[in-house]
N, C-alpha and C positions, 0 to 999 in steps of 0.2 A: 510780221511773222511771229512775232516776239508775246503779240497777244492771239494769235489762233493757238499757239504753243500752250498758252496758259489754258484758254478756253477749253482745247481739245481734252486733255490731261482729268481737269477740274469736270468736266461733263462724264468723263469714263468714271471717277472720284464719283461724283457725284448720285451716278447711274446702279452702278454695283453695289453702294451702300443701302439705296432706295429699295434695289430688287432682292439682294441678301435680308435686310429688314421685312419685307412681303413673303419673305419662304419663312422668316421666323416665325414671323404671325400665324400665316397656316398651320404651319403644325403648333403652335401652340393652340390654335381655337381646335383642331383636330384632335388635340390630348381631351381641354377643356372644356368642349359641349362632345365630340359624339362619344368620345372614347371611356367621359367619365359616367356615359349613358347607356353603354355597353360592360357587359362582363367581360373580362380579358379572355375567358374558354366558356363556352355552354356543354356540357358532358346529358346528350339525350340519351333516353332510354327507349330501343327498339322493338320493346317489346310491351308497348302501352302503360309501361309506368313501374317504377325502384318498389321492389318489394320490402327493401327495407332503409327508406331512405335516410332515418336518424343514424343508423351506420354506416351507411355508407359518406354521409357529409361528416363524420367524425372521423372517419379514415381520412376524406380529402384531406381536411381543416389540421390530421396530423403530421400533409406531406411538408418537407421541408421547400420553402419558397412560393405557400400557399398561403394567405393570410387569409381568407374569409370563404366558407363556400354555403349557398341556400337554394331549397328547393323552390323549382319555381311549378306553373304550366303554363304553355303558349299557346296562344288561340290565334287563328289568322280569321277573322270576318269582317264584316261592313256594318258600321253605327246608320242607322236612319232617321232621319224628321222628317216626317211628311211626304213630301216627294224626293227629298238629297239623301245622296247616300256619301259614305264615304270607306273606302276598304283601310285597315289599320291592320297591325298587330294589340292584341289583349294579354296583357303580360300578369297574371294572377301572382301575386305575390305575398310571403311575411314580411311584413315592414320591417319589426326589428333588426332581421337578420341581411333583408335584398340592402339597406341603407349604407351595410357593411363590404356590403360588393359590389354595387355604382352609385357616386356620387350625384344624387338626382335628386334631393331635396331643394339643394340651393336655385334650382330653373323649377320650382314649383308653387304656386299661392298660395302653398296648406300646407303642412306636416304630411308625414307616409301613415303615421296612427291616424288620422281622418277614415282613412280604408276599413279601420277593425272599432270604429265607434258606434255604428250600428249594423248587426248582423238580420235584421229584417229586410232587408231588402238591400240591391246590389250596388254598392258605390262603384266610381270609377272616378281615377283622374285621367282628365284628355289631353294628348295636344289640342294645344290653342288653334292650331292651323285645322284641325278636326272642329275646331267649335265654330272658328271663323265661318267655316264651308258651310254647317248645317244652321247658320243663325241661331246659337244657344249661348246660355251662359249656367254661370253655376247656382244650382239646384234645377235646373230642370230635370227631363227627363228623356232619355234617347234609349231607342231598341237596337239590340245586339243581334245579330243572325250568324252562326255559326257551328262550325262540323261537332256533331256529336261523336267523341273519339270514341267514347265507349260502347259505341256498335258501328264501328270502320268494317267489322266483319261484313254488315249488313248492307248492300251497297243502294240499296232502295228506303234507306232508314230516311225517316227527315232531317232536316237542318235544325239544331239546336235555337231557341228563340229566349230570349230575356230582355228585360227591362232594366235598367240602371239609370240614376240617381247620380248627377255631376256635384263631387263632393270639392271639388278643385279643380287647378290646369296646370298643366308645362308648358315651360317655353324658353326655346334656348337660340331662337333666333334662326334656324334652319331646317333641314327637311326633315327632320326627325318630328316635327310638331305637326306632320300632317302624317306619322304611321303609325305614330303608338301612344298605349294608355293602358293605365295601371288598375286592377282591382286587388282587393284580397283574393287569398290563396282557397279559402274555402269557399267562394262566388264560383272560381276558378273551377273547382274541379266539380260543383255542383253540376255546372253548366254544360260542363266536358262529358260527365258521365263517368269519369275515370276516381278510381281509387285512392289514386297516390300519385303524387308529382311526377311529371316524365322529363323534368329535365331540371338540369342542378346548373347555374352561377356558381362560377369561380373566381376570384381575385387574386391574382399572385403579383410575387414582390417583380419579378422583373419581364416585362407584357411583351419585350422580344426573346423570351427563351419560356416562353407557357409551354407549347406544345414540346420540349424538353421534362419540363417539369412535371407534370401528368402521364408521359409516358406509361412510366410504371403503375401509377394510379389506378391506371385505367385498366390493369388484369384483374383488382382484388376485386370488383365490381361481378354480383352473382349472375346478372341478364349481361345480352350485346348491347353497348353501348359503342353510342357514336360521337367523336369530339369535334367542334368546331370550334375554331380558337377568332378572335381582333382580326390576327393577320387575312384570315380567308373573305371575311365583309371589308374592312378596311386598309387591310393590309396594302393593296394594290395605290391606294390613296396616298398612305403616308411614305411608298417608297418613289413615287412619280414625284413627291413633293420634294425629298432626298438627291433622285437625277436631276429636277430642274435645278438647283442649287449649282448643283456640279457643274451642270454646263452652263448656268449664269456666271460663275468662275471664270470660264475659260472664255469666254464670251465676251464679256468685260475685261479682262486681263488682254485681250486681245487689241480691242477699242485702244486701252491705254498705250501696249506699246507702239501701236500705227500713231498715236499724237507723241510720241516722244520721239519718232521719225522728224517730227518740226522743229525738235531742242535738239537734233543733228544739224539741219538745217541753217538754224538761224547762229550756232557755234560757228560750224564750217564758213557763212558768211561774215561773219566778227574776225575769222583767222585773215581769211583773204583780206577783210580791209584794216587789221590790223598791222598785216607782215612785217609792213618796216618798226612796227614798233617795238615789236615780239625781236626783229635782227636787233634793234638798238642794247635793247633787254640782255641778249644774249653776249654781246660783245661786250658789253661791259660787267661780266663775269653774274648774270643770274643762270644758274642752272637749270639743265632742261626737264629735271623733274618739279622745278618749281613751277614751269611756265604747262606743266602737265596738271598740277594740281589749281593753277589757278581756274581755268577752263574747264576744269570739272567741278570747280566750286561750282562756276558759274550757271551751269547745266542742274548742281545739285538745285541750288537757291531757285531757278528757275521753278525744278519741279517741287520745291517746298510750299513755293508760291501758288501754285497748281493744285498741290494739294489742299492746303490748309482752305481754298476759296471750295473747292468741292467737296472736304467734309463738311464746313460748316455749314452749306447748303444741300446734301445729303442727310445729313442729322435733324435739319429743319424739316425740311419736307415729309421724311420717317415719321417725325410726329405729327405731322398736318396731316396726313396722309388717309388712317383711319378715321376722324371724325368728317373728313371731308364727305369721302365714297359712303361712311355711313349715312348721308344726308342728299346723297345724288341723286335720289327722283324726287326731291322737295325742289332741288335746282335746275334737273333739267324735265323732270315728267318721266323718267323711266332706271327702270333699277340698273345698276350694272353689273350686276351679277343675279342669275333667276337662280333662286334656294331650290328649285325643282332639278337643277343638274349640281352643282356647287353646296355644301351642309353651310353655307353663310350669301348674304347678298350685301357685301364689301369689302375691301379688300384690310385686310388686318394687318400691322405693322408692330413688329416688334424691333427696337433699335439694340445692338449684340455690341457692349464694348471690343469681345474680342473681333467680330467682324473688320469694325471699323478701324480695330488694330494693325489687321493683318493685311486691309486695302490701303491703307497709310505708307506700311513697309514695302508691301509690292510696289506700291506707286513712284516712293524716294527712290528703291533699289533699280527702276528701271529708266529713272532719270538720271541717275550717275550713271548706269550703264551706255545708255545714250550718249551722255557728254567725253564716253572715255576715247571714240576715233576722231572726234574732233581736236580735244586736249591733243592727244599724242601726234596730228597731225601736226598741231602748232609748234609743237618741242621737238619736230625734225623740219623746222624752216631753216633754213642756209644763210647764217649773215651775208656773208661773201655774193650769193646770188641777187639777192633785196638789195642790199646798199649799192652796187654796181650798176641799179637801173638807174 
């Protein structure tokens, strides 16, 4: 009893540290590939393009809790080679200014100035997962098919056609490297038809209170403009990752105190076949809060033992954990996780001192708890009734 007691305890330990480490990882690879590849708000213009866009990103760039905002324009079409196609978004950017409002150089094989080194013809950096599909590499050359915005009026107008020059790639490990690619901003609006950028990047200091922060922004603006913030693409993502957390909590906390049910058990067994020791104890003047604290030592030491085997086997695993699942279809032939529903394919582990802090304390607190009906059962056994058998 003595070692399911430990087992049970040391495996909840163990479990809760492993699955609390695994929601860290998510949202940190969720910060650090999609979110640092995304603008925290995109502010579009509904009326085909900012009349005055240098003032208007002067105004953004002078609200409080905005650090960086740049025009962009977005294309949604299909790169082609030959017979493959592949549908993306075409994100036309300035380099200088977009690098200041997602972090996207470091998942790239080139600088963002590769985009503005030759203005003859159209650069782009792709996803990798874009180049994979169409069998290219960099400097080839792949055609673009997409909406001529600058005559949406026209609903018989053709499909905008270019050519582009792979000047680079991205690659961050998930699905974002089969939807998007970068050119310059003047490719961009060539190719659009359009005048002037219709939609501005923003970066502000704090990415759960953006759509706060823009509020007001958003009237000195002279066209209708429309705001989409993280939370409305992502958002859904990073708060399912938040609930699971929560109820891996309760979950595991749960687990732990059904095995602390065992350090009742195996207590209450030690009182029964201890009794007459516990009457000898008593009669020869030890008090009944002593014979209370002994038994809840014992229940404590129990679950210290319980714990310390399930952190240190929790904390182990936590870091096995990610290079393993990184390496799952070299060991078994197939991924475990498809990047096509999931932004990663393994499972990411980050280890949280306070985590492990907090399931150590729960753990102890619920094994003195345990041991406190047993102790107090032992410290109202009856000399007079024991010794008289």
């Amino acid at each position: 009893m003595s070692i399911a007691s430990i087992a049970g305890i040391a495996a909840g330990v163990c479990a809760l540290i492993i699955g609390l480490s695994a929601m860290n990882g998510f949202e940190f690879e969720l910060k650090n590939r999609v979110l640092s590849l995304i603008p925290s708000a995109t502010i579009t213009s509904e009326s085909g393009g900012f009349s005055d866009i240098k003032s208007d990103i002067k105004m953004l760039e002078s609200t409080k809790g905005v650090i960086a905002a740049s025009g962009v324009v977005s294309l949604e079409g299909v790169f082609s080679k030959n017979q493959d196609f592949a549908p993306a978004a075409l994100i036309g950017i300035d380099s200088e200014k977009e690098i200041k409002v997602i972090d996207f150089e470091r998942f790239m094989s080139c600088k963002a100035n590769a985009l503005a080194q030759n203005e003859d013809e159209y650069p782009v950096i792709l996803g990798n997962g874009i180049l994979k599909k169409l069998n290219l590499k960099i400097g080839d050359s792949v055609e673009l098919i997409t909406i001529d915005k600058g005559s949406l009026e026209n609903p018989l107008s053709s499909p905008a056609k270019a050519t582009f020059k792979i000047v680079g790639t991205i690659k961050t490990g998930g699905q974002i490297d089969s939807a998007l690619a970068f050119t310059n901003l003047k490719s961009a609006l060539k190719i659009s038809g359009l005048k002037s950028p219709d939609s501005i990047h923003v970066k502000v200091s704090n990415m759960l209170l953006v759509e706060k922060t823009l509020e007001n922004s958003l009237l000195n603006f002279k066209e209708p403009v429309k705001l989409t913030s993280w939370m409305q693409s992502q958002g859904k993502l990073y708060k399912d990752i938040n609930l699971i957390r929560n109820i891996m909590y309760l979950a595991m906390i749960l687990v732990m105190a059904v095995a602390c049910f065992n350090i009742i058990s195996n207590l209450i067994m030690s009182v029964s076949e201890k009794s007459r020791e516990i009457a000898i104890l008593l009669t020869m003047g030890m008090k009944k809060q002593q014979i209370t604290a002994i038994f809840t030592l014992m229940g404590f030491l129990q679950g210290l033992r319980s714990t310390v085997i399930g952190v240190v086997l929790g904390c182990s695993l936590s870091y096995l954990i990610t290079p393993f699942t990184s390496n799952f279809k070299n060991y078994f032939g197939f991924e475990l996780l498809n990047e096509n529903i999931y932004f990663i394919n393994f499972i990411p582990s980050v280890l949280s001192f306070t985590d492990v802090l907090i399931v150590t304390v729960c753990s102890l607190l619920m094994s003195i708890l345990a041991a406190l009906y047993p102790a107090i059962k032992a410290s109202k056994i009856s000399p007079a009734n024991e010794l008289s058998l």
